[in-house]
Residue, then its C-alpha position, 0 to 999 in steps of 0.5 A: x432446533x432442539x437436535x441442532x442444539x444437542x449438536x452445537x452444545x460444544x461450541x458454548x454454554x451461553x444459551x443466547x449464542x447456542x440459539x444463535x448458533x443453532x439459527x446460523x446452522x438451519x440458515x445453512x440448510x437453506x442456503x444450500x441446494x439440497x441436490x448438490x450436497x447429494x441424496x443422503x442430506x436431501x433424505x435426512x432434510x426430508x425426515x426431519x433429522x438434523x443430526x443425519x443432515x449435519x453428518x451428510x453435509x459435513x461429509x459432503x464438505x470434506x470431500x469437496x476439493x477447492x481449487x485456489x490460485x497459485x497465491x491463495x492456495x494451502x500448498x505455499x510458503x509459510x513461516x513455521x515460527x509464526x503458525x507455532x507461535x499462532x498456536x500458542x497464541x503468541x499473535x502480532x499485528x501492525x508491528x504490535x505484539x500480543x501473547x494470549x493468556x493460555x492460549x485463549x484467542x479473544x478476538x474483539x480485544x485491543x492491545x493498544x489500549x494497553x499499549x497505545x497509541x490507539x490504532x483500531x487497525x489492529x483488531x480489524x487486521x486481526x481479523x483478516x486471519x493471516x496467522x491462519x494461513x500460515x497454520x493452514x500451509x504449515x498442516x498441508x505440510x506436516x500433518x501435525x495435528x496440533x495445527x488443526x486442534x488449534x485452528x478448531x478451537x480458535x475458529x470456534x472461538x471466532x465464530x461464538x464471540x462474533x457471530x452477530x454483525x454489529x450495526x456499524x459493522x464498517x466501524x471500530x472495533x468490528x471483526x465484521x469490517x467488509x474488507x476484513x471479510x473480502x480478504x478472509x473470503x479470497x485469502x484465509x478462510x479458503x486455504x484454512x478449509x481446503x487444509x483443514x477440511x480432512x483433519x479429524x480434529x476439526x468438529x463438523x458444527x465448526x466446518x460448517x459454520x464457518x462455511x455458514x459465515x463465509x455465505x454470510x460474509x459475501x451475502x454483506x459484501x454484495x449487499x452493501x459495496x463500498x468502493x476504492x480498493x476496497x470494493x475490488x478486495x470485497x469482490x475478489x471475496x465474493x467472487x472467489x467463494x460464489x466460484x468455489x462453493x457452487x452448491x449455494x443457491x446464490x452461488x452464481x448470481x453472486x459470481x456474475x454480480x462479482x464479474x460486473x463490478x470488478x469489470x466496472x472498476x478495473x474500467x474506474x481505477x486504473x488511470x490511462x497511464x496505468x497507475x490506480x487512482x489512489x496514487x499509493x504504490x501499497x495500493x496499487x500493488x494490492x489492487x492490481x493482485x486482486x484483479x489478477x486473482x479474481x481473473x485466475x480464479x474465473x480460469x480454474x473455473x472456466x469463467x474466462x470467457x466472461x472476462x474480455x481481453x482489456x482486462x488482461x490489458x489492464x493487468x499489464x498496463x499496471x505492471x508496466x507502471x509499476x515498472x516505469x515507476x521503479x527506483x534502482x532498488x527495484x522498489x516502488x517509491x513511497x507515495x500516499x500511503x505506502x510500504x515498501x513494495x518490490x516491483x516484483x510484486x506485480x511484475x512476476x504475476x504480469x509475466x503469466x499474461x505476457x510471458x514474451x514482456x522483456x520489461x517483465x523479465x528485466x525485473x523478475x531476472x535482476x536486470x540479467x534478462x530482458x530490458x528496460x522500457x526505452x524511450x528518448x531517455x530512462x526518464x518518463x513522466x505519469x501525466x495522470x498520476x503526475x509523477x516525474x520520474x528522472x533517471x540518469x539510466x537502468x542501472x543498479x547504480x542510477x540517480x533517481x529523482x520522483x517529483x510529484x505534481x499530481x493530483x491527491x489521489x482517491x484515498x491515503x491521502x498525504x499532503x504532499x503536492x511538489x514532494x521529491x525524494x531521491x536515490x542513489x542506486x539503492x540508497x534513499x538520501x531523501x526519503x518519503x516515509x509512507x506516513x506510518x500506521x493508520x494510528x491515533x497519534x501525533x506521528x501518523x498526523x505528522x508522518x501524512x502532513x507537509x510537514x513531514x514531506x520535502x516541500x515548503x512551510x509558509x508562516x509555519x503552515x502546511x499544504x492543505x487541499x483536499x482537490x482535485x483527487x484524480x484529474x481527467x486530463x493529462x497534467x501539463x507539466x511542462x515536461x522535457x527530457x532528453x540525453x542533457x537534463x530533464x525539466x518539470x515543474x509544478x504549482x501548488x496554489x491552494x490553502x496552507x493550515x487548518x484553514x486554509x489559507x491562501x496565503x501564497x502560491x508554491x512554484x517549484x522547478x526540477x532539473x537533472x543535469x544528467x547525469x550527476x545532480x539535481x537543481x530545486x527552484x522554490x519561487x513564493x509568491x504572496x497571494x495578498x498584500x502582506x509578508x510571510x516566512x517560507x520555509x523549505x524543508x528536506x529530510x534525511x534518513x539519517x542523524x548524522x548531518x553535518x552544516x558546512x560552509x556557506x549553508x550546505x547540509x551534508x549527510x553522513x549515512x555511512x554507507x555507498x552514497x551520500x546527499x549534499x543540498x546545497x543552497x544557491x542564489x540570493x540568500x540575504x532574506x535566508x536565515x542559516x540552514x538548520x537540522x533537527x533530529x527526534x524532536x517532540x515539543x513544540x511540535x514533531x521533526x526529524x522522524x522517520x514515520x515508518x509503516x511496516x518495514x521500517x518502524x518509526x525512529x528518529x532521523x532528520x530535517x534539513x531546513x532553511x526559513x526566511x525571514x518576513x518577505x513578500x516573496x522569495x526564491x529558494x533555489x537548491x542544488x543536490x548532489x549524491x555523492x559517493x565514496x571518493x568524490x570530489x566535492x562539487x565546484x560551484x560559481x555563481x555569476x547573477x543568476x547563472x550557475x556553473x557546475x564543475x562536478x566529476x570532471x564535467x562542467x554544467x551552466x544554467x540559469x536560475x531564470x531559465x532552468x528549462x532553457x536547453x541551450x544554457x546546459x552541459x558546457x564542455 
């Protein structure tokens, strides 16, 4: 211990964390097959002598070659502003800057303590050491050794300042947390080590301690599973290293446990119609990357025997969702918790395991190659994530309409059931925001609410289930499509508010009378004896709406398209359209509650409320408009509408919107 200690002594002047330090290191020595490090690390075990055992297995370690996918590896692209700005300590997170003073990396403190809102985020994706890629990426390149100073002291000072783990170690506040750990095992840590692993300015105690900390990592990722994306993030860490780093004891048992679990949840989470069962394109994205990483790595290891051919299917079962799912900017819409996400974040990996896929190629070449998924229309429905996509075609130029009438997902969790939001080529004219940061504030309340969906208020109350979080049959939607419209409906019968109340029952019908416009009919129905305002709601990444005549919203975003929401029917228990931008008091509206790529910011909230009624049909149509259109003209005779919009004339029935006799009258 006493040889270890003069070795380590560097690293601190606390003489608890030396301890501390010298234990980590002999847990090492213990963890490792003394044969694979080779003769002079067995023979200076052997003799007792630490300092020759710790300049063996040093020397072991830098010469040890990792293989990493295409993805993880050192040899990638980086931003050399951000691993400049890593070594100075000029760090950002969650869209939330911090400059370190001096340099002097702390990696348990806060900055939205100072700033708020309180998000505990920032310290846990802190952790995960992205700045340490790109450090490492720009290394591999360059040479410069002032990553490699930098990165030495900073993992120092990582491994001084929390090298124990906390009880609560999932909790706030903890570097510990076990994703933070599978990311660091399958994504920072490997690619830090294989580029750092030669530099001179990297001590031996540092190289091999972390090297301790990644074993330990995996040792509480396999004691201690979670389950979700995470459990598929923690085993992509668990698997990654126990492939990589073989001279530890439990190296295999540790990759077989790995390939076991990911094969169960590949097998749980991805639906029949291919979407991960939290129902988030944010998700399903990561998820399906990490399964495809943890098969890459068993291939540089030659462990693919181990995986059978479904897992493959799997993959591109989820990108063909991802694919289906696409809007015309070739992005994912933003369900649950999400950012915005390009389709070809999951379709360019695919391509590898189904290079002959003419979808795959269709998004990877910019609709220039391939084709689209055909069918009786460009229209599909998600029977299992109950997502309704309706399109008028392929084109960069499409109409794009996704009603959600699923379940809630596992997690990230919006409520949000009936939600729509629409495109026009590669303008969002009604938005779904992603529900912000994972903060502590008034706006991630709102930005996961009902409030913040295009859905309906009854008394002032949102949406609040909690079930069914994924279904095990496929949704009856009563879906139809075909070259005239597409049709499907959904009901939302359970609570409204914190207790929720079961005060009415949300029917909502969508058709797209193809291919220029939609028509929303809203029907309330009173679940007790008593009266109820309804109130929908439609929101617009835009401040600039404009009220017109009879009740019609008009966006004004500027740019190729615009949105008009037009209410129809019988309006006489309506009271007049309204819009609200940036509001604060009495309560949240019109914001657009940004989450990554789109920081939050004002925008607005189209609503139309009823005054006290038993029940009530909001009926709703919505034209994206672009430059040089005219506007619509729109006849009500009853409940039949007739449409001349573009030189074509459409009739239907607010009774019957399913009724395909009554559409596309020439």
């Amino acid at each position: 211990m006493e040889q270890i200690k003069t070795i380590v002594s560097s690293l601190t002047e606390d003489e608890t964390v030396l301890e501390k330090l010298c234990t980590r290191m002999e847990t090492l020595f213990s963890h490792l097959d003394p044969d694979a490090i080779g003769a002079d690390y067995r023979a200076a075990l052997e003799a007792g002598d630490a300092a020759a055992a710790v300049k063996a297995c040093a020397a072991y370690y830098r010469r040890k070659n990792v293989v990493l996918t295409k993805e993880r590896s050192a040899d990638g692209p980086y931003s050399k502003d951000e691993a400049d700005r890593a070594v100075r300590g000029q760090m950002c997170e969650i869209g939330v800057p911090w400059d370190f003073p001096d340099g002097k990396v702390d990696f348990q403190f806060d900055p939205t303590l100072v700033k708020g809102p309180r998000n505990h985020e920032w310290v846990w994706q802190f952790n995960r050491h992205g700045f340490w890629l790109e450090m490492a990426r720009a290394y591999y390149d360059t040479r410069d050794e002032a990553y490699a100073k930098a990165f030495n002291e900073q993992m120092a000072h990582w491994l001084t300042q929390v090298i124990d783990i906390p009880a609560n170690w999932n909790g706030p506040g903890s570097a510990w947390r076990t994703i933070e750990c599978g990311i660091r095992l399958y994504a920072t840590w490997p690619a830090a080590f294989e580029a750092f692993r030669l530099s001179p300015s990297v001590d031996d105690c540092v190289l091999l301690l972390m090297i301790e900390s990644m074993h330990r990592q995996a040792e509480l990722m396999i004691e201690h599973p979670t389950g979700a994306n995470w459990l598929v993030i923690e085993t992509d860490g668990v698997y990654t290293f126990s492939s990589a780093f073989t001279e530890f004891r439990d190296a295999k048992e540790y990759r077989r446990i790995g390939g076991e679990r990911i094969l169960a949840e590949m097998q749980r989470q991805v639906l029949p119609d291919g979407m991960q069962y939290e129902l988030a394109a944010d998700y399903h994205a990561g998820v399906f990357n990490d399964f495809a990483d943890i098969y890459e790595t068993a291939v540089l290891y030659g462990h693919e025997a181990e995986f059978p051919a479904a897992y493959t299917d799997g993959l591109i079962r989820m990108a063909e969702a991802g694919v289906r799912m696409s809007t015309p900017a070739m992005t994912q819409p933003r369900t649950n918790d999400t950012w915005t996400i390009a389709t070809t974040h999951m379709t360019r990996r695919a391509a590898r395991y189904a290079p002959d896929n003419k979808h795959f190629l269709y998004i990877n070449s910019a609709r220039r190659e391939g084709e689209p998924p055909a069918g009786e229309t460009a229209s599909v429905f998600m029977p299992y994530a109950g997502f309704c996509i309706m399109r008028s075609d392929w084109t960069e130029h499409a109409l794009y309409l996704n009603f959600d009438v699923g379940p809630t997902g596992r997690a990230h969790i919006h409520q949000d059931k009936l939600n729509i939001n629409l495109f026009c080529g590669k303008d969002e004219l009604i938005f779904d925001d992603g529900g912000g940061q994972y903060e502590i504030s008034a706006a991630r309340t709102y930005g996961i609410s009902a409030y913040d969906h295009n859905t309906v208020l009854v008394d002032g109350l949102g949406q609040n289930r909690s079930e069914p979080k994924q279904v095990t049959e496929p949704i009856d939607a009563h879906w139809i499509t075909n070259a005239v419209f597409d049709y499907a409906c959904g009901v939302y019968e359970d609570g409204f508010g914190p207790d929720q109340i079961r005060s009415a029952r949300h029917k909502r019908e969508v058709r797209f009378c193809k291919p220029d416009f939609f028509a929303v009919v809203d029907t309330l129905t009173a679940s007790d004896e008593g009266e109820h305002t309804y109130e929908i709601l439609f929101h617009l990444d835009t401040t600039h709406v404009d009220i017109l005549e009879n009740g019609i919203a008009r966006s004004a975003f500027g740019g190729d398209s615009e949105v008009l929401i037009v209410p129809v029917g019988d309006r006489t228990a309506e009271k007049e359209t309204e819009t609200v931008s940036g509001q604060t008091e009495p309560f949240l509206r019109g914001w657009f509650i940004g989450r990554n790529d789109n920081n939050q910011h004002p925008a607005s909230t189209v609503s139309r409320m009823t005054f006290p009624v038993k029940d009530h049909r909001f009926a709703t149509l919505l034209f994206p408009i672009r430059k040089g259109d005219a506007m619509p003209e729109i006849t009500e005779i009853n409940d039949r509408i007739r449409v001349s919009f573009r030189g074509k004339t459409t009739e239907f029935s607010l009774d019957n919107l399913s009724d395909k006799l009554s559409s596309d009258a020439q």
